[in-house]
C-alpha positions in Angstrom: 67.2 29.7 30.4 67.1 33.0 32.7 69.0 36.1 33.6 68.9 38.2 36.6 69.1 42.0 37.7 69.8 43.1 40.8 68.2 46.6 41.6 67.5 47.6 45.4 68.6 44.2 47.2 65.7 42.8 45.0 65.9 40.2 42.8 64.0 39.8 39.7 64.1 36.8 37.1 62.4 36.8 33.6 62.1 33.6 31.8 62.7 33.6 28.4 60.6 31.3 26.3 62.7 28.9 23.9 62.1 30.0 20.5 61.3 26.6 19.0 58.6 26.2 21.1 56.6 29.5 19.6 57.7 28.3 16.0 55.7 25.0 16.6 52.7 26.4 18.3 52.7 28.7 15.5 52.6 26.0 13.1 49.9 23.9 15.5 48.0 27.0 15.2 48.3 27.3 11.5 47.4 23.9 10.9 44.1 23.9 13.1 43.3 26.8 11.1 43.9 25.4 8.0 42.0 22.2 9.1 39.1 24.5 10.4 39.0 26.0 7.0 38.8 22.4 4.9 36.5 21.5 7.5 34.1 24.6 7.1 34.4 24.4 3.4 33.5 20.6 3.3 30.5 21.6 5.7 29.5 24.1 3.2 30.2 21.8 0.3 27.6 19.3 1.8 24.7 21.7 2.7 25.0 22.8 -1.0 25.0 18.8 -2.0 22.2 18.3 0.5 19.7 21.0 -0.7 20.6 20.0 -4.7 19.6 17.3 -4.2 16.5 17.9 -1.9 15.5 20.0 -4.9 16.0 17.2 -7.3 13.7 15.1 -5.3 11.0 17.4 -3.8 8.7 14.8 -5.4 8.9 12.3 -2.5 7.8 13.5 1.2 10.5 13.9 4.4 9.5 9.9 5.2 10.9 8.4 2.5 14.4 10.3 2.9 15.5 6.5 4.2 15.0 5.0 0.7 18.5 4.3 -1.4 18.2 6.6 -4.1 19.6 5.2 -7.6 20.3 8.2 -10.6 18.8 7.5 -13.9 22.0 7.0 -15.6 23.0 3.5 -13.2 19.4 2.1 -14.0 20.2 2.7 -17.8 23.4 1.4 -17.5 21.6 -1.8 -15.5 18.9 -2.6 -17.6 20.9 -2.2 -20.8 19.4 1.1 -21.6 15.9 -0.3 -21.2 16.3 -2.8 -23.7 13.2 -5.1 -25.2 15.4 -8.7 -24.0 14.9 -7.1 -20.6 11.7 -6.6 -20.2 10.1 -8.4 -17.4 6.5 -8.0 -18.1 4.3 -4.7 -17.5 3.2 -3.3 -13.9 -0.1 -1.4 -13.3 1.7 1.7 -14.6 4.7 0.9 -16.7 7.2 -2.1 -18.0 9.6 -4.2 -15.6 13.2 -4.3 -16.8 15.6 -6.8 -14.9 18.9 -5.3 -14.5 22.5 -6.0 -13.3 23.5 -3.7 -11.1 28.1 -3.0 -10.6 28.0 -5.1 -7.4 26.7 -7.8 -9.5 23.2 -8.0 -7.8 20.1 -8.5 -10.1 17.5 -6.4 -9.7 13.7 -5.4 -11.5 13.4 -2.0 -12.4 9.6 -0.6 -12.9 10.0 2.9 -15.0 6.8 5.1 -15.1 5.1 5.3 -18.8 6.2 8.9 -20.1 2.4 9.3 -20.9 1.2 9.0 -17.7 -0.3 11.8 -16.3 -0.3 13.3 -12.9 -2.1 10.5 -11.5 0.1 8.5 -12.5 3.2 10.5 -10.5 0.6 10.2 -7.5 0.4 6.4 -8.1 4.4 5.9 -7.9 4.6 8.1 -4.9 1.6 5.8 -3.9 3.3 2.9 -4.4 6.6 4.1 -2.7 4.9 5.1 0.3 3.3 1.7 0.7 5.9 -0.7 0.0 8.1 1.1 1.8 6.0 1.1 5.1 5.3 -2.3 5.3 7.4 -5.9 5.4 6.7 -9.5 5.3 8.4 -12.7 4.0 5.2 -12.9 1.5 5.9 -9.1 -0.3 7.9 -8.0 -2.9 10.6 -5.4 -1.3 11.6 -2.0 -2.5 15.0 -1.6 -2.9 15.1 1.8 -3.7 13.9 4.3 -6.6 14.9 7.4 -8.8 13.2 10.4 -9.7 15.4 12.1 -12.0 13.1 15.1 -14.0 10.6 13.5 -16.1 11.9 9.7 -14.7 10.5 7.9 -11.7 11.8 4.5 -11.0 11.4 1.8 -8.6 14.0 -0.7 -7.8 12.9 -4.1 -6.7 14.5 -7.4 -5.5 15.1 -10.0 -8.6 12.6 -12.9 -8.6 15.0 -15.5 -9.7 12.0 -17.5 -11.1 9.9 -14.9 -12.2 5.6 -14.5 -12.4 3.2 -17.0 -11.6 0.9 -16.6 -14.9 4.7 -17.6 -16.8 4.8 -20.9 -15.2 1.0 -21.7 -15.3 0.7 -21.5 -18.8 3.9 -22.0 -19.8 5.9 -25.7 -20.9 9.3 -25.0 -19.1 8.3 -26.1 -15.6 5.7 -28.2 -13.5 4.8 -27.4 -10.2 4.2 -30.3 -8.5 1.0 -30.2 -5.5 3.1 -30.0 -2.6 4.8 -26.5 -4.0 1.1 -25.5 -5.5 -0.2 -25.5 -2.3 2.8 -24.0 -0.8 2.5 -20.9 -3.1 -1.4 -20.5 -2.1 -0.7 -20.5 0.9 1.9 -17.9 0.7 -0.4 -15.7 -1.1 -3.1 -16.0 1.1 -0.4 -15.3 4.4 0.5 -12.0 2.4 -2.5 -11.1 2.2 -3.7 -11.3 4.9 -0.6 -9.1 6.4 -2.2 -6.5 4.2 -5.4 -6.3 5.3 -5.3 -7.4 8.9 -2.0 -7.7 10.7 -0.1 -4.2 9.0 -0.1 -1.3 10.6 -1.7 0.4 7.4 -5.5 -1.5 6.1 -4.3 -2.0 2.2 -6.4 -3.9 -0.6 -4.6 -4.9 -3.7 -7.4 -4.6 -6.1 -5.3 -6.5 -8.8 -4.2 -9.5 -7.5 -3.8 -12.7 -10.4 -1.0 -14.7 -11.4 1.3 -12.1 -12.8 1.5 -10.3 -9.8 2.5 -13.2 -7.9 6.5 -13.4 -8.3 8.5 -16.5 -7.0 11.9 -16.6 -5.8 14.8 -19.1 -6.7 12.9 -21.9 -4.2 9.5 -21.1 -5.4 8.3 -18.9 -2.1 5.7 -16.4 -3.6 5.8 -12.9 -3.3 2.9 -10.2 -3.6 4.0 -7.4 -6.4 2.9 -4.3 -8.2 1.0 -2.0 -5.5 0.1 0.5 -8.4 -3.9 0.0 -8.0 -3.6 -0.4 -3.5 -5.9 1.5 -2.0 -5.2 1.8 2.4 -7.6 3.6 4.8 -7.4 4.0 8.3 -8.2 1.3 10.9 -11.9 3.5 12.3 -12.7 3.9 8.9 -14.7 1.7 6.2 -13.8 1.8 3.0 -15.5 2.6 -0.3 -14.6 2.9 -3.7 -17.1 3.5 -6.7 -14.1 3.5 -9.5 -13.6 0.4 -11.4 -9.6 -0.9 -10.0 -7.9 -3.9 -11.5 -7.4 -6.1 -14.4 -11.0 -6.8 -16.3 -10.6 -10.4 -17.6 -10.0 -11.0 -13.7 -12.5 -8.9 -12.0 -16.1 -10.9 -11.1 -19.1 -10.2 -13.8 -21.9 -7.7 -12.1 -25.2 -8.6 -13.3 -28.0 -5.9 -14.0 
């Protein structure tokens, strides 16, 4: 819509904008606003989320920010609040729990003994920094872990059929040669990932039957990296403190 004035053989139109128009870029505005508000305040919201919880968990180092982190209460809830008909054996620094987790997937939980001492903190982030780092078909992967005050966790994939030592001295099962030698040789492939073919040089120091897990068919898996020791590829490495289980450990003569 226009009008027109006439004024000195000159003609001169205005153009006046339709009202409904400014009403709905006044509303566009307000809503991009609005939405520009929401989104600052989510922003906010997050950052404030982020650095919670990176104060919650200043125990583990910027590399294992990739690591699914479970809360205390979901493990508790898992494992049946830690309870003794869950109890999966003992790792080089605390009990094994299996637990269910809500998706329905089984899992082994390792909790750190209460009375372990700082060491023993420096172990678990030990661990966690090991298992996380390396892969292979023959090792027992890390799920994830918790570190929740005084708690620190590790979650592990469920070994259907559970530690080696159980089924050697045990009456439920007989391992016939053909999956005897399949298990050895399992073993010996994971080792030898650790201490030739990963990227990081890592001794066991502890390896016997129950830290040999087996799957559903029987594949073995190497567990419980609480006594690994690694050292770089130029170096050689020495250790003068006594690592391991005794009644496995060679006799030194005087």
């Amino acid at each position: 819509m226009a009008n027109s004035r006439q004024k000195s053989n000159s003609i001169c139109y205005s153009r006046i904008t339709n009202p409904r128009r400014i009403q709905w870029k006044d509303s566009l505005n307000n809503g991009v606003f609005s939405s520009s508000m929401i989104c600052n305040a989510g922003i906010k919201s997050f950052i404030s989320e982020s650095k919670r919880h990176a104060a919650s968990t200043d125990f583990f180092s910027g590399d294992l920010r990739t690591i699914f982190y479970f809360d205390f209460k979901t493990l508790k809830r898992a494992t049946k609040n830690f309870h003794p008909d869950n109890l999966l054996g003992k790792g080089g620094f605390g009990p094994v729990y299996k637990g269910k987790l809500k998706d329905g997937r089984m899992v082994a939980v390792k909790r750190l003994s209460h009375d372990k001492s700082q060491q023993g903190e420096s172990e678990f982030l030990a661990e966690v920094r090991l298992i996380t780092s390396i892969q292979h078909k023959n090792l027992v992967r890390l799920l994830g872990c918790c570190s929740d005050g005084s708690q620190r966790l590790l979650v592990y994939e469920f070994m259907k059929n559970g530690s080696l030592d159980h089924i050697i001295y045990g009456k439920k099962v007989c391992l016939n040669w053909e999956t005897r030698f399949q298990i050895i040789l399992g073993v010996a492939r994971g080792l030898q990932y650790l201490h030739e073919d990963s990227h990081l040089r890592i001794v066991h120091r502890d390896i016997k039957a129950s830290n040999i897990l087996l799957d559903d068919k029987f594949h073995p898996r190497i567990g419980d990296f609480g006594l690994a020791r690694f050292f770089p590829e130029d170096e050689a490495y020495l250790s003068t403190t006594f690592a391991g289980t005794l009644l496995y450990s060679a006799r030194i003569c005087d």
